[in-house]
VOGU-3710 file (C-alpha; in Angstrom, 3 decimals, decimal comma):
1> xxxxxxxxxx> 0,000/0,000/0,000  2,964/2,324/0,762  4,147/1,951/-2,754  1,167/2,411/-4,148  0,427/5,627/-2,068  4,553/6,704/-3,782  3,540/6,105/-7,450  -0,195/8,318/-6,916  1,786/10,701/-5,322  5,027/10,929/-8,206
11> xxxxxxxxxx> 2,206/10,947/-11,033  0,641/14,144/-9,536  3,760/15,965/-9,119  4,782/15,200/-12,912  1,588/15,402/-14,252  1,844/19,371/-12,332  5,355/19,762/-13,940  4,257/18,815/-17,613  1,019/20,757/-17,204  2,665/24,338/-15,872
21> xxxxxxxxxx> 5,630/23,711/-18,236  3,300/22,985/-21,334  1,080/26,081/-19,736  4,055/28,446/-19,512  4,899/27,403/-23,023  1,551/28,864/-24,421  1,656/31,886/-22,210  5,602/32,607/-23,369  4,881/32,061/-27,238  1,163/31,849/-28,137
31> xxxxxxxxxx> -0,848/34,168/-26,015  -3,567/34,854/-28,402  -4,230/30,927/-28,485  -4,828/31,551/-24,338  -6,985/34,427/-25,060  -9,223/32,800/-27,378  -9,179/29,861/-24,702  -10,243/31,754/-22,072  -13,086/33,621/-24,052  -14,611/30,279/-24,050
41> xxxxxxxxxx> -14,434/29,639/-19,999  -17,019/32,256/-18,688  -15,563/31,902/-15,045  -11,900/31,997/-15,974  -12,975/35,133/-18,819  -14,187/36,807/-15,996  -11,034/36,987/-14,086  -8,754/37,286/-16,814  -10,853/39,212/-19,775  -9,066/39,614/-23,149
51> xxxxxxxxxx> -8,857/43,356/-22,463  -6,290/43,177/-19,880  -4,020/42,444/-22,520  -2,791/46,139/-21,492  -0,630/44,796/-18,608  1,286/42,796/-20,799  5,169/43,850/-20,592  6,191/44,684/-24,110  7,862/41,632/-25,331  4,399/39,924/-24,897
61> xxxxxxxxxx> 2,702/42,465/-26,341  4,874/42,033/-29,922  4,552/38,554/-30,017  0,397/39,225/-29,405  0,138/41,887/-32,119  2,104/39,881/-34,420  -0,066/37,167/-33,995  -3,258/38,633/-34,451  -1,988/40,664/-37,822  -1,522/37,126/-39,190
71> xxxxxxxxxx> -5,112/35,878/-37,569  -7,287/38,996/-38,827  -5,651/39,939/-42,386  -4,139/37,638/-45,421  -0,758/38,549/-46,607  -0,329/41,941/-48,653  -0,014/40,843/-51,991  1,436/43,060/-55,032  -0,537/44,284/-58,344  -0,606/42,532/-61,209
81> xxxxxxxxxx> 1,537/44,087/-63,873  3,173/43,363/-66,958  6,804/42,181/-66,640  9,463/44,173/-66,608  12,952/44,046/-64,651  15,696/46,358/-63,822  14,989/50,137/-63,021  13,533/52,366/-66,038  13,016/56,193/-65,688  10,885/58,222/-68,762
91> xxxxxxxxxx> 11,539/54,860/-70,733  15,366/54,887/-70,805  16,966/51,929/-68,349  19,838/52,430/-65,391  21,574/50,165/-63,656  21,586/51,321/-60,247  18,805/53,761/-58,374  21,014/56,415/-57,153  21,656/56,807/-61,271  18,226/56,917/-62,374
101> xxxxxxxxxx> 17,125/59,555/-59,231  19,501/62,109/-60,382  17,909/62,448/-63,368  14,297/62,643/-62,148  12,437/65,948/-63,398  8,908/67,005/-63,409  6,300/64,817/-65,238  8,863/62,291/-64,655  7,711/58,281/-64,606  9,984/55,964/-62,419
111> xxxxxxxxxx> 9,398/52,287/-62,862  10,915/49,374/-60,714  11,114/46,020/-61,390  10,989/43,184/-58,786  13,581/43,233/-56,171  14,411/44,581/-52,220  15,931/48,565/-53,008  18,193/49,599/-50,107  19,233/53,058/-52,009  16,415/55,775/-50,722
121> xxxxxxxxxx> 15,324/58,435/-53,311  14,550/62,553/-53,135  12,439/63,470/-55,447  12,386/67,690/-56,344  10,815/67,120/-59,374  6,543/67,585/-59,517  4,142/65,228/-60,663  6,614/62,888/-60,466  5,625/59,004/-60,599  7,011/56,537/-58,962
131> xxxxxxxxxx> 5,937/52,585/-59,233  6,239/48,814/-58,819  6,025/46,667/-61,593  6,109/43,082/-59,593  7,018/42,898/-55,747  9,130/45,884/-55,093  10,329/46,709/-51,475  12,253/49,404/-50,218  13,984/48,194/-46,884  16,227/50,214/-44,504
141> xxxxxxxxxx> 16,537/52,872/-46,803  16,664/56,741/-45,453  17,877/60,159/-47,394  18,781/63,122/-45,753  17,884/61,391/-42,602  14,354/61,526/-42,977  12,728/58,303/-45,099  12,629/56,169/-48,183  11,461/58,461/-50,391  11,544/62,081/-49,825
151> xxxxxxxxxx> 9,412/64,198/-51,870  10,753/68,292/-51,883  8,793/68,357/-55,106  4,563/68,909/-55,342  2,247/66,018/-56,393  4,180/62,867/-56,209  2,531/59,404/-57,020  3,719/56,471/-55,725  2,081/53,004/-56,712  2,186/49,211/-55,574
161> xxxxxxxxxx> 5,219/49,763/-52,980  6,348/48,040/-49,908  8,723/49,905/-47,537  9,828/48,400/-44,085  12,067/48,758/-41,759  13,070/52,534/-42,007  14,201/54,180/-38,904  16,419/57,221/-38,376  18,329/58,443/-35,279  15,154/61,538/-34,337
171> xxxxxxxxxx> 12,933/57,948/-34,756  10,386/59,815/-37,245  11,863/58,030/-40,374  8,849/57,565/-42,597  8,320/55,086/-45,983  7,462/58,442/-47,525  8,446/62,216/-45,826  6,300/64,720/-47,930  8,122/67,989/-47,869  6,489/69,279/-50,662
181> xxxxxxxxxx> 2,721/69,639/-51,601  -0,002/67,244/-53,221  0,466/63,546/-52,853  -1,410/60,220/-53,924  -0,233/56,450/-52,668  -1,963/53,902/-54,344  -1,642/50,167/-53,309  1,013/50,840/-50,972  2,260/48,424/-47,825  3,818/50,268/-45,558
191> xxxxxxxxxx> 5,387/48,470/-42,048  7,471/48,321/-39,601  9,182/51,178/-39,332  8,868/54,317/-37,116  6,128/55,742/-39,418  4,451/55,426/-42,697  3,946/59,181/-43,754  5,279/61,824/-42,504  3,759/65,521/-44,298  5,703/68,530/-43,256
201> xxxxxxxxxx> 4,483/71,021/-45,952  3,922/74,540/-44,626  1,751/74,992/-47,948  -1,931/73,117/-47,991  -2,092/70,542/-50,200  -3,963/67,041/-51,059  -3,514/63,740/-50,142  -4,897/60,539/-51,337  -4,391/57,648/-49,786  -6,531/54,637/-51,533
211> xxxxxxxxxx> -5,993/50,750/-51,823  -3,311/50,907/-49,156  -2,279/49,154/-45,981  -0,188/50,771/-43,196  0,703/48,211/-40,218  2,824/48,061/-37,293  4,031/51,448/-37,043  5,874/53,667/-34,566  7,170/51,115/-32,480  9,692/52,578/-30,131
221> xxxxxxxxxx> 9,423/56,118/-32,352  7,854/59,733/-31,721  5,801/58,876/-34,728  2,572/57,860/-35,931  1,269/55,668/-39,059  0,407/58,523/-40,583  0,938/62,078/-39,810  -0,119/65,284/-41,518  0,971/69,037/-40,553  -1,191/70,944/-43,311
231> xxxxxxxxxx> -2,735/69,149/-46,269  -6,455/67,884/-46,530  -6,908/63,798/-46,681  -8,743/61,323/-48,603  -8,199/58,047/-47,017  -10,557/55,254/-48,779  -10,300/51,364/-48,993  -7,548/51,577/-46,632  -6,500/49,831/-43,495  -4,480/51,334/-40,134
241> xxxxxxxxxx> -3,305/48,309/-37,943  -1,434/48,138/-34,878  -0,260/51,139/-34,159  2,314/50,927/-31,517  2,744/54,099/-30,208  0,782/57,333/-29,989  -1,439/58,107/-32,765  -2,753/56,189/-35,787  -3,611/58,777/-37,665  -2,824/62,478/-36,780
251> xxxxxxxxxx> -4,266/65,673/-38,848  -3,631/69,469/-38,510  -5,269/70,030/-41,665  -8,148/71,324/-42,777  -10,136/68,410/-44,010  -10,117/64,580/-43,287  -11,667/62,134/-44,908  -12,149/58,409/-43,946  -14,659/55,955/-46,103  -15,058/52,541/-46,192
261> xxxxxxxxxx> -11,340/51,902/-44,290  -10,724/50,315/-41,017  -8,528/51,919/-38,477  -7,620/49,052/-35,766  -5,380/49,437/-33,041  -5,864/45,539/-31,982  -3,748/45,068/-29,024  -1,286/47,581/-29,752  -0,423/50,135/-26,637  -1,049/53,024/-28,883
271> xxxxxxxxxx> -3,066/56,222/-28,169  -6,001/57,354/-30,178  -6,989/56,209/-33,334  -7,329/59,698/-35,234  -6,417/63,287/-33,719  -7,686/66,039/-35,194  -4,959/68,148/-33,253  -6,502/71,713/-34,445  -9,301/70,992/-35,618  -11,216/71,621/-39,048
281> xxxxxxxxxx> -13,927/69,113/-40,512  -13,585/64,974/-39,459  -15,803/62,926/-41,844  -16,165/58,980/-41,206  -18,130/56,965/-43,396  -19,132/53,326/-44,022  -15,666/52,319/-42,056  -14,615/50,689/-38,963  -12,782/52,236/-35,701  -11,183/49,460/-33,030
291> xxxxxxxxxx> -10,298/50,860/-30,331  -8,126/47,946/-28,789  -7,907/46,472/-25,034  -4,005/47,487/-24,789  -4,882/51,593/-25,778  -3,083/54,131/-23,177  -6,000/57,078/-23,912  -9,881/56,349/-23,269  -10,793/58,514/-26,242  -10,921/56,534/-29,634
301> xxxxxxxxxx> -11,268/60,364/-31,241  -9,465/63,812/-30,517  -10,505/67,217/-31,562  -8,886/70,350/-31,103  -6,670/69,323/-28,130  -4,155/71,943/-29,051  -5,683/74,714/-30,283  -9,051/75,199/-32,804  -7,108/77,010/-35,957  -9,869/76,446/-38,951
311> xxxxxxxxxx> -12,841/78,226/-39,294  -15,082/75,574/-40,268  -14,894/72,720/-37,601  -17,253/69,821/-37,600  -17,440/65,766/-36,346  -19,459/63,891/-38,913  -19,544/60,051/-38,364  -22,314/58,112/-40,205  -22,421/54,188/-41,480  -19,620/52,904/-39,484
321> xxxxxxxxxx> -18,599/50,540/-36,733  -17,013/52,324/-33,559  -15,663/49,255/-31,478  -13,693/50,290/-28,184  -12,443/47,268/-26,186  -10,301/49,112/-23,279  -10,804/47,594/-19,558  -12,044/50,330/-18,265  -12,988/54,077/-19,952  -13,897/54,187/-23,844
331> xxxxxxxxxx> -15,089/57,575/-25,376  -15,830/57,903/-28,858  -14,609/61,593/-28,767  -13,248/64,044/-26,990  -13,204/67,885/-27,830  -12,267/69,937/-24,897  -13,896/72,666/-24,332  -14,014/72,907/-28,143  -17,680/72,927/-29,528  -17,298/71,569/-33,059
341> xxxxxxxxxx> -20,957/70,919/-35,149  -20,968/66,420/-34,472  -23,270/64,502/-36,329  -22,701/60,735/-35,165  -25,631/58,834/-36,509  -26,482/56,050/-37,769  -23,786/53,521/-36,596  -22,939/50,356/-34,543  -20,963/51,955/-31,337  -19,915/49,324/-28,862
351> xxxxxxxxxx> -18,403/49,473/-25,758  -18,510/53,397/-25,439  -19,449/55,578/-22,622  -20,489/58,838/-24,062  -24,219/58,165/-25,852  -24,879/59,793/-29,516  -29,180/59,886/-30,185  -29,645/57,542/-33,531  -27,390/54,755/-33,167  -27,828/51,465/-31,824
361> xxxxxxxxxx> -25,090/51,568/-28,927  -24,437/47,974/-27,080  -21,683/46,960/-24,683  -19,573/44,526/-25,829  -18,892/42,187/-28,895  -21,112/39,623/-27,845  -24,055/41,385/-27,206  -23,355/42,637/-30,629  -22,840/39,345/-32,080  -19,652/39,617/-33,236
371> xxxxxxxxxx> -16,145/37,387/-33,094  -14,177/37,543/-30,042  -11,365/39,574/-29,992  -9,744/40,276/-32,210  -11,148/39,380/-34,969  -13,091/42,741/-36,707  -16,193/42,295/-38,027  -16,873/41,292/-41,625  -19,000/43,223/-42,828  -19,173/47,248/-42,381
381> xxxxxxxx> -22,339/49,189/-40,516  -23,777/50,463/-44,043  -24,839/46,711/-44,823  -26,538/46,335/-41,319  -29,370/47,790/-39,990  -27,441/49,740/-37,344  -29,396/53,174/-36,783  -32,503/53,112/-34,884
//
């Protein structure tokens, strides 16, 4: 009997080494698969709900993120274009980039063939174009300091680019740093590095963002995905993901434009999802706004924090899915003392604590019936019946 009493009690204590060992394993390298484990355990979900995610130390916090990119979005995926290799500029071919950028000049059309470019580019020329033909990536490439490409010139183009990895010693280095006025990026996958694009005009200008995917940006940086000092934005069929670090999308312009995008912070320790630092007119249509679990600032929206300096100044959010998953505080907006004309009707808000009349407001995913986090929702407000 004594023996048998010494095997019971070895096979608990190794059964309680392999099970904290296997458990430490999952919590070490695959916390989303815990997550999604404990979503399913109402009395263990209570104690340790998804959205605590923001006491994660950093390191765990990467390897979450990274995780749930691959989870919620298939991998970004070039144009189809005819062939064509080496590097071309206005239809002659060079050899080496440096080569062809010295000879860029306005109206000029840069084409790229298939291949990772470490050489950045400044463009002075205007409506200069520059594009992939293929998979083209610029990686760990930086003029003057400041980013991959650098545009001194007015309306640049730039199609059916990756850039990743760019990072410069003030940690601003952008994919693109827009220095001059006017700007459209097309099919564009920007990652990785300490921010996507950087405008620093001091004229106004336009800027059209469509077809394009910005992800895992300003990571250790005083950056954001996307960052603009003076021109007006179009951002459509676009997506901001993970965020790392302050904002995801920051405006001092005039006017900004969001339609049928998604702007997702996921579990990213980032700040708000769009500032609107002074102000001017905020539209939102037929998109989606995640506000994730791991988000420093309650407010998914900020308008005129540092000073109102347009005349006309309005919050218009229609069609659209405002989803804000913090543990405790979520406002859709905050304004100061500012008193901006809002208009937020006619969407799916969930999980806020300010209340707009004319939406259907609920508190969480499931009684919304959506996927646990973090999946986003499939389909956008305008195809449900969302308003009242």
């Amino acid at each position: 009997m004594r023996y048998f009493h010494l095997l019971v009690k070895s096979y608990i204590v190794v059964s309680a080494v392999l099970l904290h060992a296997v458990a430490g394993y999952f919590f070490l390298f695959h916390p989303i698969l815990v997550h999604k484990a404990i979503e399913q355990v109402p009395f263990y979900s209570a104690i340790f709900p998804p959205a605590q995610v923001s006491t994660l130390k950093a390191a765990d916090v990467d390897k979450l993120v990274q995780q749930e990119l691959l989870t919620i979005m298939p991998a970004w995926q070039p144009l189809e274009t005819e062939n064509l290799s080496g590097i071309w500029l206005d239809g002659q071919q060079y050899t080496s980039l440096p080569e062809a950028t010295k000879q860029l000049k306005d109206g000029s059309h840069l084409k790229l063939g298939p291949g990772i470019y470490n050489s950045a580019i400044i463009v002075r020329g205007d409506n200069v174009i520059i594009e992939g033909y293929g998979h083209v990536v610029f990686e760990k490439a930086v003029a003057d300091g400041k980013g991959a490409i650098l545009a001194r010139g007015d309306n640049l183009k730039v199609k059916n680019i990756e850039c990743r990895f760019i990072s410069v010693a003030s940690k601003n280095g952008a994919c693109v740093r827009l220095e001059g006025s006017g700007l459209t990026l097309e099919h564009v996958y920007f990652h990785s590095s300490q921010s996507g694009l950087l405008e620093t005009a001091k004229k106004h200008g336009r800027i059209i963002i469509t077809d394009s995917r910005f992800e895992n940006l300003a990571k250790d940086a005083r950056a954001h995905s996307i960052y603009l000092n003076t021109a007006s934005l179009l951002l459509t069929s676009s997506v901001i993901l993970a965020n790392r670090n302050q904002h995801s999308l920051k405006s001092r312009g005039p006017m900004t434009v969001v339609d049928n995008s998604i702007i997702a912070s996921l579990s990213g320790k980032s700040s708000r999802l769009i500032d609107i630092s002074n102000g001017g007119e905020l539209h939102i249509t037929n998109s989606l706004l995640q506000h994730g679990p791991g988000a420093v600032n309650n407010q998914a929206i900020g308008f005129g924090l540092e000073g109102v300096k347009h005349d006309s100044n309005k919050v218009l959010i229609s069609n659209s899915v405002l989803l804000l998953e913090r543990a405790n505080s979520n406002f859709v907006l905050h304004a100061g003392k500012n008193q901006p004309e809002v208009n937020i009707s006619s969407n799916l808000i969930i999980g806020a604590n300010d209340d707009f009349a004319g939406n259907h407001q609920v508190s969480d995913r499931a009684t919304a019936q959506l996927p646990a986090h973090p999946k986003l929702p499939d389909v956008l407000c305008n195809l449900h019946n969302c308003s009242d």
